[in-house]
C-alpha positions as CSV (number, residue, x, y, z in Angstrom):
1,X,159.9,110.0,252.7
2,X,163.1,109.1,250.9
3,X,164.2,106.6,248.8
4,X,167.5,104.4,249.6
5,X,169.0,101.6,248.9
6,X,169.2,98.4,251.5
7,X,173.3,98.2,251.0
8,X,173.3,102.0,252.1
9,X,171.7,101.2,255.3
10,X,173.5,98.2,256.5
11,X,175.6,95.7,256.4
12,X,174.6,93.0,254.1
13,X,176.8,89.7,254.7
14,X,176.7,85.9,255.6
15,X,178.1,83.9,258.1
16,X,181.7,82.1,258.4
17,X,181.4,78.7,257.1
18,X,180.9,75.9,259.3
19,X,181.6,71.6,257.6
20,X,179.2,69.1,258.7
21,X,182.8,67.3,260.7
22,X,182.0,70.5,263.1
23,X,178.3,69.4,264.0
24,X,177.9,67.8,267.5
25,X,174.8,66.2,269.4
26,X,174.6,69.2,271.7
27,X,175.3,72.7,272.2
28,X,174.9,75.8,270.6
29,X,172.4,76.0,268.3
30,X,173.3,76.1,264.0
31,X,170.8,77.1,261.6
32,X,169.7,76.5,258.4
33,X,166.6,78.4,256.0
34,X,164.7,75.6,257.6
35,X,165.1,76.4,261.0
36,X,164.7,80.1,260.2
37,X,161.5,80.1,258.4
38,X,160.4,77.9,261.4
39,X,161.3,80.1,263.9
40,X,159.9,82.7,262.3
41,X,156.5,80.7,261.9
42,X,156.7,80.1,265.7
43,X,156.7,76.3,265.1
44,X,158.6,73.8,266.4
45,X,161.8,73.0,265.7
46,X,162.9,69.3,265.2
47,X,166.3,67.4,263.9
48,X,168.0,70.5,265.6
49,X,171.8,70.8,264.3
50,X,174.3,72.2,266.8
51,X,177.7,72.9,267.1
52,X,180.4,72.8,270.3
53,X,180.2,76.0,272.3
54,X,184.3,75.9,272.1
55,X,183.5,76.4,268.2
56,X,181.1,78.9,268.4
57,X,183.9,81.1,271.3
58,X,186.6,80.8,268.7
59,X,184.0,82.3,266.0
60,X,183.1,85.0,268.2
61,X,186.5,85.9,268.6
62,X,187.5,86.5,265.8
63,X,184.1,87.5,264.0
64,X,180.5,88.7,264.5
65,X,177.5,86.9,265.9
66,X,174.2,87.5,264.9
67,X,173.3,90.2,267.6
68,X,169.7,91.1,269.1
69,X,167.7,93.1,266.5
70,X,170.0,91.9,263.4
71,X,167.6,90.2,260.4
72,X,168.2,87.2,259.0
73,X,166.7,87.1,255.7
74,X,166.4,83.1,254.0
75,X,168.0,83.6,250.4
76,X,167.9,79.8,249.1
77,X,164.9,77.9,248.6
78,X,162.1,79.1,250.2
79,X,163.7,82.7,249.9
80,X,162.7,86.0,251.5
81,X,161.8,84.7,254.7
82,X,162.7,87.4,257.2
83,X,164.0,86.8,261.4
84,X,164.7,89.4,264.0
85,X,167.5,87.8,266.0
86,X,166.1,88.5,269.6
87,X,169.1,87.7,272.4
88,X,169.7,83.9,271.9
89,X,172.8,82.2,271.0
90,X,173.1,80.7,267.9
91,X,175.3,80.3,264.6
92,X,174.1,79.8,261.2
93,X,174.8,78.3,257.7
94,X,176.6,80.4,254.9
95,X,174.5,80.7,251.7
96,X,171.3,79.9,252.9
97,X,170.6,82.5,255.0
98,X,171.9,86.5,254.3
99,X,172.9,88.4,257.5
100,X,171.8,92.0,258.0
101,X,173.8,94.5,260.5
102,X,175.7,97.5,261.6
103,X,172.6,99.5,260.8
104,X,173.2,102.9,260.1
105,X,171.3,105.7,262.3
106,X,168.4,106.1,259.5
107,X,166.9,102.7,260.0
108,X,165.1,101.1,262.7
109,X,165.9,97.2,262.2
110,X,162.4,96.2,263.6
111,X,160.8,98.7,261.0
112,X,162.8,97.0,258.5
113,X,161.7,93.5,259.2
114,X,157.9,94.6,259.2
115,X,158.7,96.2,255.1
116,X,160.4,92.5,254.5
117,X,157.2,91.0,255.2
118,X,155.3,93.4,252.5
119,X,154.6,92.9,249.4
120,X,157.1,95.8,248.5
121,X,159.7,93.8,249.3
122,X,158.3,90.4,248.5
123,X,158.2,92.3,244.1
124,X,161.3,93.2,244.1
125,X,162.4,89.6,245.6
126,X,160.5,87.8,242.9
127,X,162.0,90.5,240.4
128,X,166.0,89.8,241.9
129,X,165.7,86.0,242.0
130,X,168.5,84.3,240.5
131,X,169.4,80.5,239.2
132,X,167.5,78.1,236.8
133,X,166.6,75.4,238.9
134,X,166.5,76.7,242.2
135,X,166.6,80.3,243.1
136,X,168.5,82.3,245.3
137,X,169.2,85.7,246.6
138,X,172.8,87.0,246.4
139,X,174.4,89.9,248.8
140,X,174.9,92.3,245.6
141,X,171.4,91.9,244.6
142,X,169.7,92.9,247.9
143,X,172.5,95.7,248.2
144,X,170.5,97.2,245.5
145,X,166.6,96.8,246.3
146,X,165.0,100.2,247.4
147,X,163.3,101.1,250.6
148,X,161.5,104.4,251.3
149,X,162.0,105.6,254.8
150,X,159.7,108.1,256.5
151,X,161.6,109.6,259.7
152,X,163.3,107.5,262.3
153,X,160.4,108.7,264.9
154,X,157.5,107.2,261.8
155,X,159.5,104.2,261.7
156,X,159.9,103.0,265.1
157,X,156.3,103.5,265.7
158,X,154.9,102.1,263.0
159,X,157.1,98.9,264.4
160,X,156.2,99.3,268.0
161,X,152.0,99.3,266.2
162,X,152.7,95.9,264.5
163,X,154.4,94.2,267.0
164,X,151.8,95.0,269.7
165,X,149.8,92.7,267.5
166,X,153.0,90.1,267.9
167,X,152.8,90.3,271.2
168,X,149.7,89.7,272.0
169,X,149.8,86.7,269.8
170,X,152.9,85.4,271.2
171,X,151.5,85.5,274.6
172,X,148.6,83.6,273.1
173,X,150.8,81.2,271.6
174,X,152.3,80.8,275.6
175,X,149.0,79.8,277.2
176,X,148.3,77.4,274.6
177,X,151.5,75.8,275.7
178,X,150.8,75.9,279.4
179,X,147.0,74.1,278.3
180,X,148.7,71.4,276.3
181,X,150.9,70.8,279.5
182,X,148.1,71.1,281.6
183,X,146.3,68.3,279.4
184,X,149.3,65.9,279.4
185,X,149.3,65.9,283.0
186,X,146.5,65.0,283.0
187,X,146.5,62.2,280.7
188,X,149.6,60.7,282.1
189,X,147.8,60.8,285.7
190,X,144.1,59.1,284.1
191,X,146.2,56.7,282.0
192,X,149.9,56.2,282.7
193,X,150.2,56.5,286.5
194,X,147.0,54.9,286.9
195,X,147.0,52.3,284.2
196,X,145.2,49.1,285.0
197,X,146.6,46.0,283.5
198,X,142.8,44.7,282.7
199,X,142.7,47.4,279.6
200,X,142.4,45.4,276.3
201,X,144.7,45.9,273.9
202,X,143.1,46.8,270.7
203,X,144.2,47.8,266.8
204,X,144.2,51.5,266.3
205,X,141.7,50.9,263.3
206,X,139.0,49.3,266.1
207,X,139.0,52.4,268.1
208,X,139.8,55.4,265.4
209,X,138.1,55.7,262.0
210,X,141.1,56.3,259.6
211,X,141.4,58.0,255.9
212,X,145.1,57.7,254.6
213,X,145.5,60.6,251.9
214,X,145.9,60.5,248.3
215,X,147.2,63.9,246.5
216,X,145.0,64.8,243.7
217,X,147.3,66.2,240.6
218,X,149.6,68.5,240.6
219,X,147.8,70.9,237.9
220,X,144.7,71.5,240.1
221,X,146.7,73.1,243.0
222,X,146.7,76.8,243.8
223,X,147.5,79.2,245.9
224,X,144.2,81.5,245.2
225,X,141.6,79.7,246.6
226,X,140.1,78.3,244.4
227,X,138.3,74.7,245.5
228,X,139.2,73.3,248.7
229,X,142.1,74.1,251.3
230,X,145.0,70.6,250.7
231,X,147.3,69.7,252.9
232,X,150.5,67.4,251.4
233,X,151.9,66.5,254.6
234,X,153.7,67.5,257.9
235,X,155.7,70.5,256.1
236,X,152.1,72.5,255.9
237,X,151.8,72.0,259.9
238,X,152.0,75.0,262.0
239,X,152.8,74.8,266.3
240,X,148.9,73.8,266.8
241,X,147.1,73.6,263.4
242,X,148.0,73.8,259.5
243,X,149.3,76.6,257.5
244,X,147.2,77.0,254.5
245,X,149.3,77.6,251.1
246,X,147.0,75.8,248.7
247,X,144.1,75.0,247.4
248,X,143.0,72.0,244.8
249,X,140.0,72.0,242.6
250,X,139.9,68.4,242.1
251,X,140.3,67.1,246.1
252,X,140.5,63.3,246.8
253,X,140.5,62.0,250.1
254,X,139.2,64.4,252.9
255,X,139.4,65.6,256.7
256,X,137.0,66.8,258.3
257,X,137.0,70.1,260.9
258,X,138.7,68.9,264.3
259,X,139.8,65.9,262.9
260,X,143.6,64.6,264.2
261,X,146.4,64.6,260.9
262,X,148.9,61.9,261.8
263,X,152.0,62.4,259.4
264,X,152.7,59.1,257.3
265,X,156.0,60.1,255.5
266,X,159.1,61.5,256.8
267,X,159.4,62.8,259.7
268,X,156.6,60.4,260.7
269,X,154.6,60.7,263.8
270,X,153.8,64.6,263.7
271,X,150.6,65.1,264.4
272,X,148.1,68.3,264.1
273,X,144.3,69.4,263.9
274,X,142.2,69.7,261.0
275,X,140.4,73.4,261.4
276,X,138.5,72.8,258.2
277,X,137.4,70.6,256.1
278,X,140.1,70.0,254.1
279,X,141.7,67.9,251.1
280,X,145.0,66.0,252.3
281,X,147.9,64.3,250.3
282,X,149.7,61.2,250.1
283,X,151.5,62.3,253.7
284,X,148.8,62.5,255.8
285,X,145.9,60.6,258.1
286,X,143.0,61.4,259.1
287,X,141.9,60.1,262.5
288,X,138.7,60.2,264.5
289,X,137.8,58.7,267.5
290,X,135.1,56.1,267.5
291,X,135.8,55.5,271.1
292,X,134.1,58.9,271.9
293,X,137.2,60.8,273.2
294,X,139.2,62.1,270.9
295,X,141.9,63.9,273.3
296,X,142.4,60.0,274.2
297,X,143.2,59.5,270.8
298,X,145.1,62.9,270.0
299,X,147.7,61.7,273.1
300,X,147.9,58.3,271.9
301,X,149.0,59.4,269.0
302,X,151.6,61.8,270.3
303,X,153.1,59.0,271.6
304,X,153.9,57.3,268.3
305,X,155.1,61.1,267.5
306,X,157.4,60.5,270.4
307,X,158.8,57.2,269.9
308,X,159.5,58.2,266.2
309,X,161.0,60.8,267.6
310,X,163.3,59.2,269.1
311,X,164.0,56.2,266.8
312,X,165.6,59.1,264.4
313,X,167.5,60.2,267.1
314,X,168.7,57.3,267.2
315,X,169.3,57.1,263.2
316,X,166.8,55.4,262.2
317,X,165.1,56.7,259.3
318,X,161.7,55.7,259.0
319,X,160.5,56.6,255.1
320,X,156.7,56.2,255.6
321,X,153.8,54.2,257.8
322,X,151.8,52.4,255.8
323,X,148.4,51.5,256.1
324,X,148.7,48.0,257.3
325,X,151.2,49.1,260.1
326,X,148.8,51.8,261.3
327,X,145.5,50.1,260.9
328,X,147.2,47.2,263.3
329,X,149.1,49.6,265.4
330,X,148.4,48.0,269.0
331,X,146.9,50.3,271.6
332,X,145.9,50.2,275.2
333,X,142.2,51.2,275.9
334,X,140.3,51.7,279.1
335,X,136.5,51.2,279.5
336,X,134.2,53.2,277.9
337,X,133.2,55.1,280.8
338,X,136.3,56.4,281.9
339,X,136.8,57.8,278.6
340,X,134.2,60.0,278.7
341,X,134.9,61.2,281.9
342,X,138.6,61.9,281.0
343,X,136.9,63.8,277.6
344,X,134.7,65.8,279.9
345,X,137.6,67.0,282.2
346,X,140.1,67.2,279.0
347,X,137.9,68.6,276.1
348,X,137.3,71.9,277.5
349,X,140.9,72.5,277.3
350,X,141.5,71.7,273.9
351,X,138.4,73.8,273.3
352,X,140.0,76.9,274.7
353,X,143.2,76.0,272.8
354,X,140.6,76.1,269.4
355,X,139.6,79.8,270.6
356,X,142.9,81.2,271.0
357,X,144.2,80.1,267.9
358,X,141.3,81.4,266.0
359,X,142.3,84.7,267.6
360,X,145.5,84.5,266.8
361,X,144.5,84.1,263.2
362,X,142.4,87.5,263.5
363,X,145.3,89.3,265.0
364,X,147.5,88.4,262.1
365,X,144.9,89.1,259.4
366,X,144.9,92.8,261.4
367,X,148.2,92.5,260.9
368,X,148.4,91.6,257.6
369,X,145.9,94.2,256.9
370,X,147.5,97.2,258.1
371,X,151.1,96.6,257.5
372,X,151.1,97.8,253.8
373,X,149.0,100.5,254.5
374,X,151.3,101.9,257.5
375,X,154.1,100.5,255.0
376,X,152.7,103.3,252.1
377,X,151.3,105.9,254.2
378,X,147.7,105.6,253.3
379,X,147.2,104.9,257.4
380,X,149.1,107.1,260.2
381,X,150.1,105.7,262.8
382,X,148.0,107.0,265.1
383,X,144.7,106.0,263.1
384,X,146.5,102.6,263.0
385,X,146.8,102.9,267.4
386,X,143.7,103.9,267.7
387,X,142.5,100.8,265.6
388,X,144.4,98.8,268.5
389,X,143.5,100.7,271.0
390,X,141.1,97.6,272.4
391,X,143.8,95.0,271.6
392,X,146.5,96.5,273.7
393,X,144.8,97.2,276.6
394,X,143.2,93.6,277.1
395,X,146.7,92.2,276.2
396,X,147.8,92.0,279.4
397,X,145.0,91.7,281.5
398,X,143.5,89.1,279.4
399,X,146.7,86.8,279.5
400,X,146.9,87.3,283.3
401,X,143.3,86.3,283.5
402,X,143.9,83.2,281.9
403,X,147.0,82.4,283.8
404,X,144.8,83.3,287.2
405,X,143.0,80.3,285.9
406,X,145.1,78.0,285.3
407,X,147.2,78.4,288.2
408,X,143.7,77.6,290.2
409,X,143.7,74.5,288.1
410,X,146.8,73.6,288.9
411,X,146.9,73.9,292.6
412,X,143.6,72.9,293.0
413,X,143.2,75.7,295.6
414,X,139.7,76.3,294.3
415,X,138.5,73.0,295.1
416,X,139.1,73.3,298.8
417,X,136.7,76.0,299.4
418,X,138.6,77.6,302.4
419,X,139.8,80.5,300.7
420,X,137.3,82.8,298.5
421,X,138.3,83.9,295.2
422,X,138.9,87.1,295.3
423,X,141.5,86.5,298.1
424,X,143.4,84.0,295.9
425,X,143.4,86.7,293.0
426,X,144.6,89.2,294.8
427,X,147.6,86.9,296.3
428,X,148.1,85.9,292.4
429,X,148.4,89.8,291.3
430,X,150.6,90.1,294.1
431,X,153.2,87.4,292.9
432,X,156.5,87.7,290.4
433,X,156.3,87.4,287.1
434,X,158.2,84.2,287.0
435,X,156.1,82.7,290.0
436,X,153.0,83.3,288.0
């Protein structure tokens, strides 16, 4: 292995500068750290910023664009956040985010985002920070950190080991989209298409039990866990269920497992599931249903996510909910027993959502586990595949299972009973990728 530094190895530079005058509703995409450490979370991005694609031609005619397998590294902020730049157009924000590129034939650029995330790198980031009030990352000082390099053959398959685990999460993450569709379809056929105008109209507090949040102080929180997990509001949300960063050892106000977390403060509306009990802050809800269907309840409330939504677009800024305003929030409720029917037909989906995000969260402990042992050499790479062995060979299968299923749920071919299983599967193994 040898010892080098990161300015020796690539190109270490930022962006041309683009002026909020040169932002427009639509287009390409622009960047900030935000966006970034979001992208790389795999979560949602919302208030996107563009700019016209005539700007971002006459950029790329006269400079670079980030480039498929270039890292973005965040270097204001909420620094050290790293992004392989896969093959999407976008532009990004000077300063906050430091561009790495033009990587010299020692380095594999995907090996070298896997060391960003280590705690290697993460020491000598905390050791290079700069600025008294908030800290930042400069060019010249990343120029200088040190990476140890085994061969180029060691790096690009200790890379292609950790990202199998990637994968296989990302194509997690994919199904759980195609459920969530799956269940809004089927919510807007139960209770939009079909809506009966004999519903009552009820308060949200008469058909939800409701805990607003209150932040214990700031002097108990931790990031050790110690006490009980805290959530402060909608930044600590993930795509599907919370990130956990802290802990408090004097928690308030509580929510309990599979509970719905409505954000009251700005951006209000997003919502999210409770996967433990948990403390939450002065930005949250907690919501259950007392109606006894609480995917009834988790789509209502993704409608207030939605008109919210689109009451900033419209520049609107709405600083909080408060309590009054949800408690009386007016909603539309069927009877009783169609309810349970629609939780019956709905729940197991949201169920199966639960159970690929809990093995998502075991492939990324794996993950977490092995990359700074591949990272140091105390594991080979070829302990490390055989370790994964099992993963990556139901990857695939076990996604196109899944798919299989869902695709029977959505043409309701199984229903009819006039063609056996089997036959169906074999027609679905037979079909394009982009059919499927």
């Amino acid at each position: 292995m040898k010892k080098v530094k990161l300015g020796e190895i690539a190109e270490i530079t930022s962006s041309k500068r683009i002026f909020a005058s040169d932002y427009v509703s639509s287009g390409i995409p622009f960047f900030r750290g935000k966006e970034i450490s979001q992208k790389e979370k795999g979560e949602i991005i919302k208030d996107l910023l563009f700019i016209s694609r005539e700007k971002y031609e006459k950029i790329k005619k006269s400079y670079p664009v980030p480039q498929e397998g270039d890292i973005l590294l965040t270097s204001v902020g909420s620094i050290g956040i790293p992004y392989l730049v896969d093959d999407d157009e976008f532009y990004f924000k000077d300063g906050n985010l430091t561009w790495f590129r033009n990587f010299c034939d020692k380095i594999d650029s995907h090996f070298l985002y896997y060391w960003m995330l280590s705690n290697e790198f993460k020491k000598q980031v905390f050791n290079n920070k700069i600025g008294a009030v908030q800290k930042a990352l400069t060019i010249i000082n990343l120029q200088d950190l040190i990476i140890t390099l085994p061969d180029l053959h060691t790096q690009t398959a200790i890379a292609k080991a950790l990202s199998s685990l990637d994968e296989k999460i990302e194509l997690n993450n994919k199904i759980n989209k195609e459920l969530e569709t799956m269940a809004k379809a089927l919510y807007d056929y139960w209770f939009v298409q079909n809506a009966s105008k004999s519903w009552n109209k009820r308060k949200l507090s008469e058909v939800a039990n409701i805990t607003m949040g209150q932040s214990p102080a700031g002097s108990t929180y931790n990031e050790d866990g110690e006490g009980i997990v805290f959530f402060q509001g909608c930044t600590d949300f993930g795509e599907r269920f919370p990130i956990v960063r802290q802990y408090t050892t004097a928690p308030t106000r509580f929510a309990e497992s599979g509970d719905i977390l409505l954000s009251v403060r700005a951006p209000v509306g997003s919502i999210n599931f409770a996967n433990t009990k948990c403390c939450i802050g002065r930005g949250l809800s907690a919501l259950n249903n007392k109606t006894g269907s609480i995917t009834h309840l988790y789509f209502i409330l993704k409608e207030l996510e939605a008109i919210f939504n689109l009451r900033n677009a419209a520049g609107t800024t709405f600083g909080a909910i408060t309590k009054d305003d949800l408690f009386s929030l007016s909603v539309n409720i069927p009877p009783i027993d169609i309810l349970l029917k629609f939780e019956n037909i709905a729940k197991p989906i949201f169920d199966k959502q639960f159970e690929i995000e809990k093995q998502n969260q075991t492939l990324s402990q794996l993950r977490d586990f092995l990359l700074p042992l591949l990272m140091s050499g105390q594991v080979q790479v070829t302990e490390a595949e055989s370790t994964l062995d099992k993963t990556q060979s139901i990857k695939n299968q076990d996604y196109y299972n899944q798919r299989f299923e869902l695709w029977l749920q959505d043409l309701k071919l199984a229903a009819r009973g006039d063609i056996d299983r089997q036959t169906l599967r074999e027609i679905f193994d037979a079909m394009d990728d982009d059919d499927k």
